[in-house]
FIBA-959749 format. One record per residue (C-alpha): residue number from 1; residue in one letter; z negated, x negated, y negated. Coordinates in nm, 2 decimals. Layout:
BEGIN
[NUM, a, [Z, X, Y]]
...
//
This chain:
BEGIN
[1, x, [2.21, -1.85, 0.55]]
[2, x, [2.55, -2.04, 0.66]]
[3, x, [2.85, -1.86, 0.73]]
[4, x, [2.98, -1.90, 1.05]]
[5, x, [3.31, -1.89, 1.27]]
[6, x, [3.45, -1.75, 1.57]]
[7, x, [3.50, -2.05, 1.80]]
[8, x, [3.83, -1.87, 1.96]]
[9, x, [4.06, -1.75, 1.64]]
[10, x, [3.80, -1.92, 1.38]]
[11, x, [3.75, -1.59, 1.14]]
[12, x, [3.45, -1.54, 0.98]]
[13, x, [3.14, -1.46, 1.15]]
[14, x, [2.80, -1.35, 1.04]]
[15, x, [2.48, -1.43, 1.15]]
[16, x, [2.39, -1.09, 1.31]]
[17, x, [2.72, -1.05, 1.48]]
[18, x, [2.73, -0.98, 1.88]]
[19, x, [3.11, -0.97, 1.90]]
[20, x, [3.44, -1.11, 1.66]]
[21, x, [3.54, -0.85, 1.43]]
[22, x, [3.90, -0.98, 1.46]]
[23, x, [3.91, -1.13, 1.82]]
[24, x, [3.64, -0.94, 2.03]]
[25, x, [3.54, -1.24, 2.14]]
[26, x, [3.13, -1.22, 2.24]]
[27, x, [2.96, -1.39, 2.00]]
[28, x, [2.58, -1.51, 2.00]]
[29, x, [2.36, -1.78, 1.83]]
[30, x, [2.28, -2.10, 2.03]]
[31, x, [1.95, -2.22, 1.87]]
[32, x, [2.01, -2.57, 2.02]]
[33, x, [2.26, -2.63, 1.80]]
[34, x, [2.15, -2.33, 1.50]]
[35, x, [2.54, -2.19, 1.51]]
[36, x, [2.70, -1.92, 1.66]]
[37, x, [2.94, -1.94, 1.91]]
[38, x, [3.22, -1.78, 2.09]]
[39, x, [3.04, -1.66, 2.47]]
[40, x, [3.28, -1.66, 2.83]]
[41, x, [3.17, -1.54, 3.13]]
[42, x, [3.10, -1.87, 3.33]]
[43, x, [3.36, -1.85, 3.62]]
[44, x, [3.12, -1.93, 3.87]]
[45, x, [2.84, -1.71, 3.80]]
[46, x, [2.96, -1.41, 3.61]]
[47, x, [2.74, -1.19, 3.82]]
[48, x, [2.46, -1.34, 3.71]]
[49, x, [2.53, -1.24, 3.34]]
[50, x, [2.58, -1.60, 3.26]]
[51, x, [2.79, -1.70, 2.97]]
[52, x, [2.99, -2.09, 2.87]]
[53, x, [3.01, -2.16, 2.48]]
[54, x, [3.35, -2.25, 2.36]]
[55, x, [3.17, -2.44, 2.04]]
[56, x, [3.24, -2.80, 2.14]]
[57, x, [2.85, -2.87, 2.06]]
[58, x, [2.77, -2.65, 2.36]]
[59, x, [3.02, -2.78, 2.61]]
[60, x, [2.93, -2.82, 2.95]]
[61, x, [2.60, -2.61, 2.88]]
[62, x, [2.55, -2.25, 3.10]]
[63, x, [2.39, -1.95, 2.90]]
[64, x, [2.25, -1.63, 2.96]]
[65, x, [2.10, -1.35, 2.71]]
[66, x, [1.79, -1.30, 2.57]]
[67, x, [1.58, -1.00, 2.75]]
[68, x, [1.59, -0.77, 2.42]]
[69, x, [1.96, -0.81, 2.44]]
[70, x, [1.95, -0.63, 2.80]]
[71, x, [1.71, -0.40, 2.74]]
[72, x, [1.72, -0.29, 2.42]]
[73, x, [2.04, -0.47, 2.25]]
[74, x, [1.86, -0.64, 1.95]]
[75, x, [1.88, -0.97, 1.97]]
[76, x, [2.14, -1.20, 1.98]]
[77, x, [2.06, -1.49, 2.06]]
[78, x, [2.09, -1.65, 2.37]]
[79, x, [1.91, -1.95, 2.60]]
[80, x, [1.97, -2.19, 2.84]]
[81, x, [2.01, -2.05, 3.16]]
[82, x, [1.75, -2.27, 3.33]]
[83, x, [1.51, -2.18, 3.08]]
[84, x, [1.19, -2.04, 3.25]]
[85, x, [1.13, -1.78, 2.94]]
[86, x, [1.32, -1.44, 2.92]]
[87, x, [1.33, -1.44, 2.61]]
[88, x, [1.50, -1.61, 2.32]]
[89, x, [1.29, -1.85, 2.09]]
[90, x, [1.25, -1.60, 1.81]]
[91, x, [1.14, -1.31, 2.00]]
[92, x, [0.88, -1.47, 2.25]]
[93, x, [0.75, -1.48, 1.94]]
[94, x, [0.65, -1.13, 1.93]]
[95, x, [0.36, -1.04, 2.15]]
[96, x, [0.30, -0.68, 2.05]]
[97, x, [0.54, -0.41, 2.00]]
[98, x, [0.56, -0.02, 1.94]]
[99, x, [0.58, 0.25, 2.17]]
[100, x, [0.98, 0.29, 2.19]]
[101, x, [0.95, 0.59, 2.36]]
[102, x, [0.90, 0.75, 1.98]]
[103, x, [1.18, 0.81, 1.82]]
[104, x, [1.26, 0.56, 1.54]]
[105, x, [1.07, 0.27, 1.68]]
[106, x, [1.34, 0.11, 1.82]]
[107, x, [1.55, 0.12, 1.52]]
[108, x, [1.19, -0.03, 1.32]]
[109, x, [1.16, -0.33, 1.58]]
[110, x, [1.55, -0.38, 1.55]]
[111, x, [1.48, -0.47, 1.15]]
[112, x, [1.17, -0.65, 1.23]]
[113, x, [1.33, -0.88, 1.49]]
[114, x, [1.64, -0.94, 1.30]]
[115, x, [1.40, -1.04, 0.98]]
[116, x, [1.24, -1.23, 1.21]]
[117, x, [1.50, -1.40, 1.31]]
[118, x, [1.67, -1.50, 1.02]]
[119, x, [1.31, -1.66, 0.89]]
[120, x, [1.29, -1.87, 1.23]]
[121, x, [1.65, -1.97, 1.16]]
[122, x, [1.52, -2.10, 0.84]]
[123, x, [1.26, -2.26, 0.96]]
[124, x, [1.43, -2.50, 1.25]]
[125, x, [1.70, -2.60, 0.98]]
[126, x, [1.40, -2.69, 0.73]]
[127, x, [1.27, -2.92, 1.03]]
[128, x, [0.94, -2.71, 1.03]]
[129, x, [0.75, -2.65, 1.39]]
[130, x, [0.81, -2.39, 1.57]]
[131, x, [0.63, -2.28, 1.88]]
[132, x, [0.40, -2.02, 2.03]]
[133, x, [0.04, -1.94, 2.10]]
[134, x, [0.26, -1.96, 2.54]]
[135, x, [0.27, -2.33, 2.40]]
[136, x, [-0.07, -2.41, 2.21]]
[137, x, [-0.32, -2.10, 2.20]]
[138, x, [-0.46, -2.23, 1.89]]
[139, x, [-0.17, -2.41, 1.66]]
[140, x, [0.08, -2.16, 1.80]]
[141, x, [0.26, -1.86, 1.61]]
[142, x, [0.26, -1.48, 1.74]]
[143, x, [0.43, -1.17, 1.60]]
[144, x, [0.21, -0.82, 1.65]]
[145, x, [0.43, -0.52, 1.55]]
[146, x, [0.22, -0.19, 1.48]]
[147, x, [0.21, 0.16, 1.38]]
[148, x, [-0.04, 0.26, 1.12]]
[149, x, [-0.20, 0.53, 1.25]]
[150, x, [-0.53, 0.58, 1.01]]
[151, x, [-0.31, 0.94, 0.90]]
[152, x, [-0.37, 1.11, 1.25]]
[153, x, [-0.76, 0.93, 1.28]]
[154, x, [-0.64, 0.59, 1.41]]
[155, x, [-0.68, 0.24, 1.30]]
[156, x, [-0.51, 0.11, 0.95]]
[157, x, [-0.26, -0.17, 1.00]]
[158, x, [-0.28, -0.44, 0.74]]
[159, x, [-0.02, -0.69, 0.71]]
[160, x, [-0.18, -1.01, 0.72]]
[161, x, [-0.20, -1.41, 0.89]]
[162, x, [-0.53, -1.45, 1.11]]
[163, x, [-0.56, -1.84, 1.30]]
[164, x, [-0.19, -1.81, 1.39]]
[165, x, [-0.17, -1.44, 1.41]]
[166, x, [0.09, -1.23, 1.20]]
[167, x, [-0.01, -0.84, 1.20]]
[168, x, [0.34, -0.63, 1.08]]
[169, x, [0.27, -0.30, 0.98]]
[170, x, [0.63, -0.15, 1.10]]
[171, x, [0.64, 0.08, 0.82]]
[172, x, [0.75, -0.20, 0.62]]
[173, x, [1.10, -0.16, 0.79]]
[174, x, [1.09, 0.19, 0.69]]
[175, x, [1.34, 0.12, 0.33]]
[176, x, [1.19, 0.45, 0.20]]
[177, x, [0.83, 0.37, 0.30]]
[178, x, [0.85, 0.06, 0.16]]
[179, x, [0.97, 0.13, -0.19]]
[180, x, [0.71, 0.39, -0.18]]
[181, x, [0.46, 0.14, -0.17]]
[182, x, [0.63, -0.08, -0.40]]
[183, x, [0.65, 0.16, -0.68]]
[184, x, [0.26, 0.25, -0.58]]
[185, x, [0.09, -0.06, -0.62]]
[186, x, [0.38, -0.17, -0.94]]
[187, x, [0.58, -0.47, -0.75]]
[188, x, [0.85, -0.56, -0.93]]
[189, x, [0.99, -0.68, -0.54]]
[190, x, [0.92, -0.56, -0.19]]
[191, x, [1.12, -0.66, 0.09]]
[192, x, [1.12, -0.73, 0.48]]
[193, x, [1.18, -1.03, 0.48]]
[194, x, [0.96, -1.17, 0.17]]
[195, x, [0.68, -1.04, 0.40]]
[196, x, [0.75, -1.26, 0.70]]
[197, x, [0.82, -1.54, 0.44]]
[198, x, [0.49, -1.51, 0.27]]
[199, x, [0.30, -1.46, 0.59]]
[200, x, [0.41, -1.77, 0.76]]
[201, x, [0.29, -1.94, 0.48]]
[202, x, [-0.06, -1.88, 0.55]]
[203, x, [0.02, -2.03, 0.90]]
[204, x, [0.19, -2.32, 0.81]]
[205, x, [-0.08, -2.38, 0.52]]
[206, x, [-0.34, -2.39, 0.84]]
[207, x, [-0.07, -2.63, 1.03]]
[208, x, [0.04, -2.87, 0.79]]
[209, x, [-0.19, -2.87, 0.47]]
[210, x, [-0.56, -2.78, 0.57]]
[211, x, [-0.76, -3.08, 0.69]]
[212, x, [-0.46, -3.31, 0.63]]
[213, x, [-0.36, -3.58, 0.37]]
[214, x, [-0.22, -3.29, 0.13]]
[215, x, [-0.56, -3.10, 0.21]]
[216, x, [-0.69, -3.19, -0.14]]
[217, x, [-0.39, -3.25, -0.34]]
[218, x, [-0.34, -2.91, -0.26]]
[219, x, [-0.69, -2.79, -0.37]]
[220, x, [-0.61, -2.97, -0.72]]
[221, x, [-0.27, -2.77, -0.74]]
[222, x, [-0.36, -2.44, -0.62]]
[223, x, [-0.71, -2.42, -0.69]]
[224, x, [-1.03, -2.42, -0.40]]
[225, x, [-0.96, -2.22, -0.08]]
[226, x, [-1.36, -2.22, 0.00]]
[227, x, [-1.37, -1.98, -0.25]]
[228, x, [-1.49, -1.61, -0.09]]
[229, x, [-1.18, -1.46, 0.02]]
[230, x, [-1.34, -1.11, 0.05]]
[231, x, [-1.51, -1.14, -0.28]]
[232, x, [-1.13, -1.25, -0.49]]
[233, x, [-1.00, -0.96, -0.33]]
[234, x, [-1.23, -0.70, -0.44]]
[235, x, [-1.21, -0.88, -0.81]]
[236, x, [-0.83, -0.90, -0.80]]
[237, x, [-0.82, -0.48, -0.71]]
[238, x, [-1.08, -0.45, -0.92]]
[239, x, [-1.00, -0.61, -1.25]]
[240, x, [-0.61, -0.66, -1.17]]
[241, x, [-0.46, -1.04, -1.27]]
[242, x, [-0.51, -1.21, -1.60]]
[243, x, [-0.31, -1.13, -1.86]]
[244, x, [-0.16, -1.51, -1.90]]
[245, x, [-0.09, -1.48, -1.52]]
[246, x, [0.31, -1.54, -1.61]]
[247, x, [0.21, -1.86, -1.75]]
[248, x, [0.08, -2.05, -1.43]]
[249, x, [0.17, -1.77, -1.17]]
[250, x, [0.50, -1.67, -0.95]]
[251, x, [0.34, -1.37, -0.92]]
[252, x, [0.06, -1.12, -1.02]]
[253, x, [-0.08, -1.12, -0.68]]
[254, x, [-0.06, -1.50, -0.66]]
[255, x, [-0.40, -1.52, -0.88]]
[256, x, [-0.61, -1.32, -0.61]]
[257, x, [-0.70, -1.64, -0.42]]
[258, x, [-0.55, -2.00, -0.36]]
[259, x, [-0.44, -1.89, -0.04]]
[260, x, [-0.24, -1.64, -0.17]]
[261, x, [-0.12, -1.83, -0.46]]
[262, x, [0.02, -2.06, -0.18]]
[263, x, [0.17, -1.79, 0.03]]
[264, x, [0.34, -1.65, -0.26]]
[265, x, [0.47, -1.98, -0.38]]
[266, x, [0.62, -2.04, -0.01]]
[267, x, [0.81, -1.74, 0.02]]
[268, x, [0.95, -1.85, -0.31]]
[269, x, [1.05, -2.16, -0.14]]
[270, x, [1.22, -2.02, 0.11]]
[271, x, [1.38, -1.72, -0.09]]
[272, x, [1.51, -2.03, -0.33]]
[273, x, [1.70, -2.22, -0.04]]
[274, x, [1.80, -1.96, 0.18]]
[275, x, [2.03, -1.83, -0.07]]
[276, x, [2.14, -2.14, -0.22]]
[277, x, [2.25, -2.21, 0.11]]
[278, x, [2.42, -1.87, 0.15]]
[279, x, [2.60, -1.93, -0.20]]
[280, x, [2.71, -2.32, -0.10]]
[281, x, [2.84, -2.15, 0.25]]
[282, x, [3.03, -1.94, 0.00]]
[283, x, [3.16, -2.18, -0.26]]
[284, x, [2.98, -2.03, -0.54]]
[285, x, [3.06, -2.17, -0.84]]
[286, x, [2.95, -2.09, -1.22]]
[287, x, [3.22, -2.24, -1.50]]
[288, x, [3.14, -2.06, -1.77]]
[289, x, [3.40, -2.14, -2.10]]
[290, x, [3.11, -2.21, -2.32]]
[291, x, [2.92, -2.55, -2.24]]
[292, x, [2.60, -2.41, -2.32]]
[293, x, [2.60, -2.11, -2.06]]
[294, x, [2.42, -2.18, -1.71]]
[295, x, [2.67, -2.31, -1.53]]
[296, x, [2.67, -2.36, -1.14]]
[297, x, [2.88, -2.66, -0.90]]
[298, x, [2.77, -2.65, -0.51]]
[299, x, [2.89, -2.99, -0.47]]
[300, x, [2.69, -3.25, -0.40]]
[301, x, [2.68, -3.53, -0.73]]
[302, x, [2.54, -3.84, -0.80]]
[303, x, [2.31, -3.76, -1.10]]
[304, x, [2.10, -4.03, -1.21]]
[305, x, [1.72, -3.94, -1.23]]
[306, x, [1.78, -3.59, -1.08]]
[307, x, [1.59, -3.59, -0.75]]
[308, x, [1.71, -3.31, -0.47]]
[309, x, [1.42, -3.08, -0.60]]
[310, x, [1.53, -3.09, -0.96]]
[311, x, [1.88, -3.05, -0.84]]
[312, x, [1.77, -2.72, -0.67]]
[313, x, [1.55, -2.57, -0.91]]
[314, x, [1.88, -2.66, -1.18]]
[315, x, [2.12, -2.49, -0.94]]
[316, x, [1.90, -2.18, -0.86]]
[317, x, [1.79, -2.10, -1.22]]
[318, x, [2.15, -2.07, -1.26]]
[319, x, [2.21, -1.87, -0.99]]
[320, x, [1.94, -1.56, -1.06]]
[321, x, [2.08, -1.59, -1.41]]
[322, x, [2.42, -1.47, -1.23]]
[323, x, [2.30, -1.28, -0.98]]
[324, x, [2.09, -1.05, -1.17]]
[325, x, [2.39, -1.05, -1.43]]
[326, x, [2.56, -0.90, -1.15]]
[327, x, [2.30, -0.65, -1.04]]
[328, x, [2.26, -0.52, -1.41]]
[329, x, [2.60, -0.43, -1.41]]
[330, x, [2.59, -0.24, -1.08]]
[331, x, [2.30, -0.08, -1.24]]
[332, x, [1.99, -0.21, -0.99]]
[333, x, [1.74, -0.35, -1.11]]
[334, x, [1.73, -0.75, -1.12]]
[335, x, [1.79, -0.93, -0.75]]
[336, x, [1.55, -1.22, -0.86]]
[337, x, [1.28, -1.02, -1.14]]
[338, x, [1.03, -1.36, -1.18]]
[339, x, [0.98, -1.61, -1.41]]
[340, x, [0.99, -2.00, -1.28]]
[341, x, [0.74, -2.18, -1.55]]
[342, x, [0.70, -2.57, -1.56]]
[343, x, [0.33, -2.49, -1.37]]
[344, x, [0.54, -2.28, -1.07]]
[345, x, [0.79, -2.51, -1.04]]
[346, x, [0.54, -2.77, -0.98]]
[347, x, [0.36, -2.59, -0.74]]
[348, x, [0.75, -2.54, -0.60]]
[349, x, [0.78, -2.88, -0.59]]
[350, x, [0.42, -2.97, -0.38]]
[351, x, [0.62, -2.69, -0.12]]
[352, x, [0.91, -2.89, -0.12]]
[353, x, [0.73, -3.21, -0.02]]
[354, x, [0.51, -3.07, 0.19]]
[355, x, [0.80, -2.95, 0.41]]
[356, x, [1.04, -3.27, 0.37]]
[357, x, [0.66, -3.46, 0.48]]
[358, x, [0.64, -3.21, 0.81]]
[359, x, [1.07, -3.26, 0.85]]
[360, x, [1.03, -3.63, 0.83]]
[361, x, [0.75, -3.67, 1.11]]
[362, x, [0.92, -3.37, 1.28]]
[363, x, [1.05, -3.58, 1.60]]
[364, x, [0.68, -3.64, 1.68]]
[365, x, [0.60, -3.26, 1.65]]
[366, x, [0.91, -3.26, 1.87]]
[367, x, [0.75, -3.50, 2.12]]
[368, x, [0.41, -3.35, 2.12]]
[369, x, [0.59, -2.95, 2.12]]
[370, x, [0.71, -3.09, 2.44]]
[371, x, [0.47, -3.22, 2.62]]
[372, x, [0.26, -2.91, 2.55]]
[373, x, [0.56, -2.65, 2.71]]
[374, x, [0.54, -2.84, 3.06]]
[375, x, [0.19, -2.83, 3.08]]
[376, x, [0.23, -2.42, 2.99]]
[377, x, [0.55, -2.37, 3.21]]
[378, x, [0.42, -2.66, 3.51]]
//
């Protein structure tokens, strides 16, 4: 995640933030131009609830908020004000949500959507595609938020990716609930937003990799996805992971199935850049005084031989060495607990190409995304 500034008296600004903690200045992300900015009330329709941007990016351009900012204040994001959708890109994402008429729902939805959002973020700066099943009922992503209810007689919910669907089961927003179930089934990790990342891996395996050039490159990396999904996850309850799993593995659960070996390896991906990005934003630097210490520069060099990948794996290896330095001595348990093996970082690296593939063809998808939204909104 960047850091961001207040467009009026330039102080620091955060990604979630609905107002200048200096200024009080209404502040909202523009996703046109992925930054937030500074919001006015647009002299000639401030009844309407419309807002100008005073990020010189935006000028000219006429805003208003997204419907879960109105009704519910939860998002802040904000969209054209001719756009034909209430709601912002990230949450027209989201086709089912809980009854918010229970107490505590709201507050759940409010973690999911702001997870959310932050993983969309990530994906538009990565140059990925990002558009809904409103858009293309088959390629297109959706967001289904729901409460287990299997203790009162009711259906189980199951986190999972199905054809473009992502199933949440909100008790994952719950902190408690979900370190529950961490320490239950003996995760070294367990967060909210490692599950959207892993989940929209599944999706984007289906979008960019199956049937495609990387379709059996892929097979040859992460092993044979026509193997029995069912049948790998009975085994993998059953009889647990290897014991060499660390060797080839980012995770224990990664050996279930190639598909999950995938997903996992993705949400590594995206845990790796979004907070390299959040420590370049922050000038994070390591200069140890011994030469042989990790040692960490943000600034972009000219290495010879080091391509941007290596660069990145260099640069985050010694960054978990510092950050979970820093956690030890808080006394919390590591921020980063895995291993990176030459095998992982390969399968890393297929990620990482995979992505700068889809980025590099992404003014196609662009072309093709919008053609598809003015047949949906025609």
């Amino acid at each position: 995640m960047k850091t961001f500034h207040c467009d009026a008296c330039d102080a620091l600004a955060f990604f979630e933030n609905v107002r200048c903690m200096t200024c009080s200045e209404v502040l909202a992300f523009v996703p046109a131009v992925l930054d937030v900015c500074t919001l006015r009330p647009d002299d000639q329709s401030a009844e309407a609830g419309l807002f100008t941007s005073g990020d010189e990016k935006t000028s000219g351009q006429i805003f208003r908020p997204c419907k879960n900012a109105i009704d519910h204040e939860i998002c802040n994001w904000v969209l054209a004000a001719d756009d034909p959708h209430e709601y912002c890109e990230s949450c027209r994402l989201t086709r089912t949500i809980p009854d918010l008429s229970v107490s505590g729902n709201l507050q759940l939805l409010q973690k999911m959507e702001t997870a959310k959002r932050r993983l969309i973020f990530t994906l538009m700066s990565l140059g990925l595609p990002v558009f809904g099943k409103d858009i293309d009922a088959v390629r297109g992503l959706v967001y289904e938020f729901k409460v287990d209810l299997s203790a009162e007689g009711g259906e189980p919910v199951l986190t999972g990716h199905d054809e473009g669907v992502i199933t949440m089961n909100l008790a994952e927003a719950d902190d408690a609930e979900r370190e529950r179930r961490r320490q239950k089934l003996n995760e070294p990790y367990r967060t909210l937003i490692g599950h959207f990342r892993h989940e929209v891996g599944h999706y984007y395996w289906d979008l960019l990799v199956q049937e495609s050039k990387w379709s059996e490159p892929c097979r040859a990396m992460f092993g044979d996805e026509r193997e029995d999904y069912e049948e790998a996850l009975k085994r993998h309850y059953e009889n647990g992971a290897p014991a060499d799993w660390p060797n080839n593995f980012v995770s224990s659960y990664a050996t279930m199935h190639p598909w999950e070996d995938w997903a996992e390896t993705w949400a590594h991906y995206l845990h790796i850049v979004d907070t390299l990005e959040t420590a370049a934003a922050c000038g994070f630097a390591l200069m140890p005084a011994r030469p042989n210490e990790p040692a960490l520069t943000l600034i972009d060099e000219d290495q010879p031989g080091a391509s941007g990948f290596d660069l990145m794996i260099d640069r985050w290896i010694a960054l978990t060495y510092a950050l979970n330095s820093l956690n030890r001595s808080l006394g919390h348990a590591d921020a980063y607990p895995f291993v990176l093996t030459p095998p992982v970082i390969e399968k890393l690296r297929f990620v990482h190409d995979v992505i700068a593939d889809s980025a590099t063809s992404n003014g196609q998808h662009g072309e093709v995304l919008e053609t598809l939204e003015e047949a949906a909104t025609a």
